[in-house]
C-alpha positions in Angstrom: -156.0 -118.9 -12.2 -153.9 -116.5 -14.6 -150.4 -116.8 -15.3 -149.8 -113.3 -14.1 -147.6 -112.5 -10.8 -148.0 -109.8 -8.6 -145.7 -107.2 -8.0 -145.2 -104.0 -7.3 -146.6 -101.4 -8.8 -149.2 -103.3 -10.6 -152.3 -101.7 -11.5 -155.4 -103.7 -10.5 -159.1 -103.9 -8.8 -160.1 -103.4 -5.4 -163.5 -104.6 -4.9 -165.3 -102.3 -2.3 -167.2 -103.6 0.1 -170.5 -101.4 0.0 -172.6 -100.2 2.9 -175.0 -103.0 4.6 -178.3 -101.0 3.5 -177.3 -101.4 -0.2 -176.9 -97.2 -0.2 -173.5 -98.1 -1.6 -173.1 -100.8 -4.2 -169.9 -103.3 -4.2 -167.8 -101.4 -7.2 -164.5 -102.5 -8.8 -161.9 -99.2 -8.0 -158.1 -98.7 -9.6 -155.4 -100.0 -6.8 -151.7 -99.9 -7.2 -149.8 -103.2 -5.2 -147.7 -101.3 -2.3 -146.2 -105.1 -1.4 -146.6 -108.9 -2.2 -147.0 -110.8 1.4 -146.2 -114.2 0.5 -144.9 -114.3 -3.1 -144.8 -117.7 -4.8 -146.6 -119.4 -1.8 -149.3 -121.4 -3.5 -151.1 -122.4 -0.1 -151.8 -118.9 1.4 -153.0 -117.7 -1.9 -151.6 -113.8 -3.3 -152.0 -111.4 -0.4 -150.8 -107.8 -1.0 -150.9 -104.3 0.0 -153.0 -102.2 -2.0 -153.5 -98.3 -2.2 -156.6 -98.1 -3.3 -157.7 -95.1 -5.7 -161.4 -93.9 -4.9 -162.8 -90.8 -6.0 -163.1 -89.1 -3.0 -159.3 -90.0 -1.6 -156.9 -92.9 -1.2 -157.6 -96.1 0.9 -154.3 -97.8 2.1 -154.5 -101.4 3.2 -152.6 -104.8 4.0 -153.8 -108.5 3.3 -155.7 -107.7 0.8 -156.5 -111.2 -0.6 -156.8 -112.1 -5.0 -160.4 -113.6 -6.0 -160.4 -113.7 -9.7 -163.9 -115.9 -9.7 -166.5 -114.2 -7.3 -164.8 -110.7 -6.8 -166.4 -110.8 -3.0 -165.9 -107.3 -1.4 -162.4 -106.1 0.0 -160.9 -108.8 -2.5 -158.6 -108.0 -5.9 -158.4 -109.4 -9.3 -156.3 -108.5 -12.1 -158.4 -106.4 -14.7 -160.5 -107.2 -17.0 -159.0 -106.8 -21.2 -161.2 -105.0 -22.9 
C-alpha cells in the first residue's frame, strides 16, 4: 500500500476492461478522481469516482475500486514514476 490519499482531482489509472475475444487488450488510461466514497475507511478499501480519459471520449463512473498489485480491469492505481 502507498502512503498516498485520494482526493479530488488526482490524476491516476483506470485499467480497462478489454473485450472477451481479446480484440481489445486490458490498457492503463488517464482518470481524474470526481469523488472519494469512503475516505479513510480501511475496511471498504479506496472507492472513487473516476472520469476516465480514453481516446475516443470520456467514460464517467462510480465505485471504481484501487488495486495497486494486479491492476484487474475496471480497477485504479496511482501511476507508475518514471
Amino acid at each position: 500500500m502507498t502512503d498516498q490519499m485520494p482526493s479530488v482531482g488526482r490524476i491516476v489509472h483506470y485499467v480497462s476492461y478489454g473485450t472477451p475475444g481479446g480484440e481489445f487488450t486490458s490498457e492503463c488510461r488517464a482518470a481524474v478522481i470526481t469523488e472519494v466514497l469512503n475516505p479513510g475507511d480501511e475496511t471498504l478499501g479506496e472507492t472513487v469516482g473516476l472520469a476516465v480519459l480514453n481516446p475516443t471520449g470520456i467514460f464517467l463512473n462510480r465505485g471504481i475500486e484501487h488495486d495497486e498489485v494486479e491492476h484487474v480491469g475496471g480497477s485504479w492505481h496511482w501511476p507508475e514514476r518514471v
